[in-house]
C-alpha positions in Angstrom: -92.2 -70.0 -12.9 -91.8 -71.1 -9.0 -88.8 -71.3 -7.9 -87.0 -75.0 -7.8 -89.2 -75.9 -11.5 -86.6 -74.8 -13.8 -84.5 -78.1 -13.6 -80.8 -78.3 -14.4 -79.7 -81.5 -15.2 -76.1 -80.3 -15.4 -75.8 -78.1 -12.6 -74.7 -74.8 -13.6 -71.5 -74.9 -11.5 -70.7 -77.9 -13.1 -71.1 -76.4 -16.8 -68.8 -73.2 -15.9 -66.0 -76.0 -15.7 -66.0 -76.2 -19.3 -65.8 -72.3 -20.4 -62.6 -70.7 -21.1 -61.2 -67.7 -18.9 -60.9 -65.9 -22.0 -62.8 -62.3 -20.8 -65.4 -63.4 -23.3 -69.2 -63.5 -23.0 -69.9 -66.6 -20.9 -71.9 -68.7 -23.5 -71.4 -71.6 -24.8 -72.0 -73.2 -28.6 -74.6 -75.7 -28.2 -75.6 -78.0 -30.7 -78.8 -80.0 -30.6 -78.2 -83.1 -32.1 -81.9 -83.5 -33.3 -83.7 -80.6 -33.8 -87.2 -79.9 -34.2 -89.7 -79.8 -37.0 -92.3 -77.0 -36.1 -94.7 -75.5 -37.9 -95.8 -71.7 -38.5 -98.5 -70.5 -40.5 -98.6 -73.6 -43.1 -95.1 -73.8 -43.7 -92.2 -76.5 -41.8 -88.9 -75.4 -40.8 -86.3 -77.0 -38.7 -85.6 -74.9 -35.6 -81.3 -74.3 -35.7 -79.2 -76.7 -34.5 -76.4 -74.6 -32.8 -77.5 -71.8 -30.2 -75.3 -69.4 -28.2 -76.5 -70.0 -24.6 -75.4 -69.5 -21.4 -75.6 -72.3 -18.6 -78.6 -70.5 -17.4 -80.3 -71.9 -20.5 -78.2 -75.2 -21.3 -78.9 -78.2 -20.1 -82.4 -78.1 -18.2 -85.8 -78.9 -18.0 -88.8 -77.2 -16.7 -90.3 -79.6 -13.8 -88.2 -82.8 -14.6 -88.0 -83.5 -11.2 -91.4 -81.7 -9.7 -93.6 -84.5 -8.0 -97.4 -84.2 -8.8 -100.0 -86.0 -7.4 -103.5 -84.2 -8.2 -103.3 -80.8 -7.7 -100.8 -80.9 -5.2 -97.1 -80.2 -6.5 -93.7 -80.8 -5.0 -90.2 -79.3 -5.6 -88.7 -81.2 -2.9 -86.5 -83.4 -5.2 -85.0 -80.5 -6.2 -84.7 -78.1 -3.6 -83.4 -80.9 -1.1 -82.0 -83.9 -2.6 -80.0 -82.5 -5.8 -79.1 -79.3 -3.5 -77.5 -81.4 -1.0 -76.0 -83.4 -3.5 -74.8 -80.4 -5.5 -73.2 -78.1 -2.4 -70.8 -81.0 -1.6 -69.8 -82.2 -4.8 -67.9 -79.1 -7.0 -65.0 -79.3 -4.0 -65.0 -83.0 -4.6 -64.6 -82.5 -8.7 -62.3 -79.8 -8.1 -60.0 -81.9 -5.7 -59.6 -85.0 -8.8 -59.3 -82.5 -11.5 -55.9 -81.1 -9.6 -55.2 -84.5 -7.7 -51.8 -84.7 -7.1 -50.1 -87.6 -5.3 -49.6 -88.3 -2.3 -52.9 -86.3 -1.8 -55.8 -88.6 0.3 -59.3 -87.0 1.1 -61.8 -89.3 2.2 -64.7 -86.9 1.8 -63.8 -86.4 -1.3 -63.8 -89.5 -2.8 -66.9 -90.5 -1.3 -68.7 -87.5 -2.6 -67.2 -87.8 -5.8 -68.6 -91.4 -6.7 -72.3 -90.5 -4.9 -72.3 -87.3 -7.3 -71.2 -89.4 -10.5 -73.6 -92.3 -9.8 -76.7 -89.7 -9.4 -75.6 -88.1 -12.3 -75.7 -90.6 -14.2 -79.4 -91.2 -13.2 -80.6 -88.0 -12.8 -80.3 -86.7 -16.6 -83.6 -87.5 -18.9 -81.3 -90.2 -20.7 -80.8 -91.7 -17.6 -84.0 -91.3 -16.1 -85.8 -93.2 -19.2 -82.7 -96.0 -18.3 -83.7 -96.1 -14.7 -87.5 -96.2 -15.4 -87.4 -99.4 -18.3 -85.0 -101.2 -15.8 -86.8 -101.0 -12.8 -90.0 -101.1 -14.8 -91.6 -98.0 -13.7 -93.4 -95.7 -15.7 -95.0 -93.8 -13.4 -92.5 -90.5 -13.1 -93.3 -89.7 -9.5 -92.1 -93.2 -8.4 -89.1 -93.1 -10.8 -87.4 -89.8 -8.7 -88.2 -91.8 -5.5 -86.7 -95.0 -7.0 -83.6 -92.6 -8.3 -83.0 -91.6 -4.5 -83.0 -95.2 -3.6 -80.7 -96.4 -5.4 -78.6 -93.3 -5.5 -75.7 -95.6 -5.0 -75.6 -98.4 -8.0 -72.4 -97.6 -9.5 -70.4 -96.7 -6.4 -69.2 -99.9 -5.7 -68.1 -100.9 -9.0 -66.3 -97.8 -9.9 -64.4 -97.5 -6.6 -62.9 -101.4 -7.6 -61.8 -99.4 -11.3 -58.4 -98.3 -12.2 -58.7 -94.8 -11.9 -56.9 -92.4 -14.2 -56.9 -88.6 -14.7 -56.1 -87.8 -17.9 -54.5 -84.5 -19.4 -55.4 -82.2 -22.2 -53.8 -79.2 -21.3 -51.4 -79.9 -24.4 -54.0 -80.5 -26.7 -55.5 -77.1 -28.8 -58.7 -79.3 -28.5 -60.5 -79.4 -24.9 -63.4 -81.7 -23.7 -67.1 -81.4 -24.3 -70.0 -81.4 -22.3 -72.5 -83.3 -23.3 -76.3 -83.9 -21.5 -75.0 -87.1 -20.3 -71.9 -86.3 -18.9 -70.9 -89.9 -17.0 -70.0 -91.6 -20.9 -69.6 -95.0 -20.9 -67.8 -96.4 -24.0 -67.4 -100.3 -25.0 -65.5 -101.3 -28.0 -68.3 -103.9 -28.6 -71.4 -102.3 -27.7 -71.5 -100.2 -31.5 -73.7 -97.0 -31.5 -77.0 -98.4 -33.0 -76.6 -101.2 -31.3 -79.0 -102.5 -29.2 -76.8 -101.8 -26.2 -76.9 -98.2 -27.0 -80.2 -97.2 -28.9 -82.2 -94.2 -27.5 -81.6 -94.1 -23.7 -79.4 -97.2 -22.8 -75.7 -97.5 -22.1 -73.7 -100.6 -22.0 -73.5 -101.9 -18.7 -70.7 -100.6 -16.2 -70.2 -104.5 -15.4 -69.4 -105.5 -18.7 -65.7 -106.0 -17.8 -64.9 -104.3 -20.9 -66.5 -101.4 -20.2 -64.8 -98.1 -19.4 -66.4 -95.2 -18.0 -65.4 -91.6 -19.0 -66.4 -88.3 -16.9 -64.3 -85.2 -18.4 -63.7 -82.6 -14.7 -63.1 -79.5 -16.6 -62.0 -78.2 -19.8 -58.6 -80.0 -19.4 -59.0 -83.2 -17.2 -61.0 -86.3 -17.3 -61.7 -89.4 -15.2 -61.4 -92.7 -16.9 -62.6 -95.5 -14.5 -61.4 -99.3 -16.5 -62.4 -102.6 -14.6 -59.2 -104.3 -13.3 -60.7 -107.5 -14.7 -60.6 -105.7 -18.3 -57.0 -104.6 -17.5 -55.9 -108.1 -16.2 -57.1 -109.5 -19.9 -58.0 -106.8 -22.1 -58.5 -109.5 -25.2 -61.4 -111.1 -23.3 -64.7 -111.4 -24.7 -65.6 -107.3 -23.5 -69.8 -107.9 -22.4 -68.4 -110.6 -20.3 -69.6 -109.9 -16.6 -66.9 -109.0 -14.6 -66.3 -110.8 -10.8 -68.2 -109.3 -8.3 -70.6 -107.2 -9.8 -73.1 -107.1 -7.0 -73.6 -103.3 -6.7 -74.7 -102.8 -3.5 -71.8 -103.7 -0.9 -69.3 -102.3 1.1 -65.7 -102.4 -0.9 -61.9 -100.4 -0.4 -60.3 -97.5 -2.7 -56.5 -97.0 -2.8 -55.6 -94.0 -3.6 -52.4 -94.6 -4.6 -53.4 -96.7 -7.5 -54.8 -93.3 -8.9 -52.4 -92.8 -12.3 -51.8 -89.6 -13.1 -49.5 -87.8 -15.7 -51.0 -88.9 -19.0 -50.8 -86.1 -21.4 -53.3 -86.5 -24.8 -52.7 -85.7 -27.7 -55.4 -83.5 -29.9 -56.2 -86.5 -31.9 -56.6 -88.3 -28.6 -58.3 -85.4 -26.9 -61.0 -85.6 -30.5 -61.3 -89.5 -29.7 -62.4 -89.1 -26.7 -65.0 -86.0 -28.0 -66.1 -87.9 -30.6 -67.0 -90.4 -27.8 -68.9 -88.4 -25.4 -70.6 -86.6 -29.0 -71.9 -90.4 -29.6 -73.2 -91.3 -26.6 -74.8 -87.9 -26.4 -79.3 -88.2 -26.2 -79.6 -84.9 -27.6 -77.4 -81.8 -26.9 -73.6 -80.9 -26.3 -72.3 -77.8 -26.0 -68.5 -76.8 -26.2 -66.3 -73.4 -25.5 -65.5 -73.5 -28.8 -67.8 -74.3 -32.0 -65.0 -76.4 -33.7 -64.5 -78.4 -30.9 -68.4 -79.6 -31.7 -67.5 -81.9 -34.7 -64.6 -84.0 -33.4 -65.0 -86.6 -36.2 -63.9 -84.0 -38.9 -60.7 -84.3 -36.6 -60.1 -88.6 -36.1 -58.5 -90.6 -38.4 -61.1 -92.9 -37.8 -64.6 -93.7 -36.6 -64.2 -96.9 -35.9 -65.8 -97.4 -32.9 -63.2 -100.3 -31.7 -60.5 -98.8 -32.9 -60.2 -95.3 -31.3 -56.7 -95.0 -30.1 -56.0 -98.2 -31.5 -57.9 -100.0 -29.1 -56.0 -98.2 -25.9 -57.3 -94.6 -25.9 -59.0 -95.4 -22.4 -56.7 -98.0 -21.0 -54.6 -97.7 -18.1 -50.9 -98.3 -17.5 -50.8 -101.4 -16.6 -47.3 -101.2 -15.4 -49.0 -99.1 -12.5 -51.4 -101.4 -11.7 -51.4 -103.8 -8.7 -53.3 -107.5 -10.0 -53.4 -109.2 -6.1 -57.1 -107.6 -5.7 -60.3 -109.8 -6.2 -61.8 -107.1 -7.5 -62.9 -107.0 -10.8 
């Protein structure tokens, strides 16, 4: 295969966050959430569900984002958009997952919110998202619409409470799943039609959180201030302002640090990123696959008792317009 064709949608250097410095083989367990039916000489059989791979083989597609037209073939998405995007932004996740106040780095903020907003996009889950709301089906003219609006959720995230959460406490760490920027709305059920195959409830529901896990033992939990302001509201309500393309301010010293999870917590939010998977996760650990067996309860609007991604709002200033 050319180079630039074999197409991760987790970058590699991303997935090594999520490995343990344990001298072991560096493989994780992946589980495919839907495996195949394939035949063989007559006879079905269900291909297994949980592999032993490397992120080499996790996570990827051959010629997801190779541009055809004819016979003519491009790589170009690859080779120069996502390898631009991806040799700024692993200093940018590495600076949030050990953010300390009174810590302030432009750069990394601002590639820290381009590289969450592609990602978002640039998975098949969100690709198939991107493609029924802009009403393209034509894959070519989806990867060019994907660098064009490379920057839909920036604005709207940078107006969130921003919290990095803990698990370094917790036996259990975080998952990876193939859509790593989780959203989660206690309203918006899985098998709803807010979340059925590729769709995601929408970041300006005010009551939408949005969950990206940094490494085995932090996460980012980005809440609308609007949700925090009222968090009893009606949660698909739009929140103020939620016009995506528009210059707006971050503060970083409204970044809350210093919450610890629990393991049940830690499983919550697991179970979580497990829902809102499209197909695969893939964990240092094979028990950490099956976070359910773990919860109390899988109610969906009842994880952590309704608070597990809420910030403090003691810390929280409530003079902003934002929502």
């Amino acid at each position: 295969m050319k180079e630039y064709q074999r197409n991760h949608y987790i970058p590699e250097w991303f997935q090594r966050r999520f490995l343990l410095n344990d001298g072991q083989e560096k493989k994780f367990f992946y589980l495919d959430l839907n495996p195949e039916t394939v035949s063989f000489k007559k006879h079905k059989y269900v291909r297994n569900a949980l592999l032993r791979w490397g992120p080499p083989s996790c996570f990827c597609q051959d010629d997801l984002y190779t541009t055809r037209f004819g016979d003519w073939e491009s790589t170009e998405v690859e080779e120069k958009f996502f390898g631009k995007v991806d040799s700024m932004a692993p200093a940018a996740v590495d600076y949030f997952a050990k953010f300390q106040h009174p810590s302030i780095s432009e750069s990394a903020f601002q590639n820290l919110v381009l590289y969450m907003s592609i990602q978002k996009l640039r998975t098949p889950k969100g690709l198939a998202f991107l493609s029924e709301v802009v009403r393209i089906s034509d894959k070519n003219r989806a990867l060019f619409k994907m660098q064009e609006l490379k920057q839909i959720f920036c604005a709207l995230w940078t107006e969130c409470i921003w919290s990095i959460v803990d698990a370094s406490q917790s036996d259990t760490k975080f998952i990876l799943s193939d859509h790593p920027i989780t959203v989660y709305n206690k309203s918006c059920l899985p098998g709803s039609k807010w979340c059925l195959g590729h769709r995601d409830p929408d970041t300006a529901f005010s009551g939408t959180h949005t969950l990206f896990p940094l490494s085995l033992d932090k996460a980012l939990i980005l809440t609308n201030l609007s949700w925090v302001r009222n968090p009893y509201d009606y949660s698909r309500k739009p929140r103020p302002n939620f016009y995506p393309f528009r210059n707006t301010i971050f503060n970083f010293t409204h970044i809350q640090t210093g919450r610890s999870l629990t393991d049940i917590e830690v499983n919550e939010i697991n179970y979580v990123i497990k829902s809102r998977a499209y197909r695969y996760i893939a964990s240092a650990k094979k028990e950490w696959l099956y976070p359910e067996a773990k919860i109390p309860s899988q109610k969906w609007d009842e994880l952590g008792q309704g608070y597990l991604f809420m910030p403090d709002p003691r810390s929280v200033t409530f003079s902003s317009e934002a929502g």
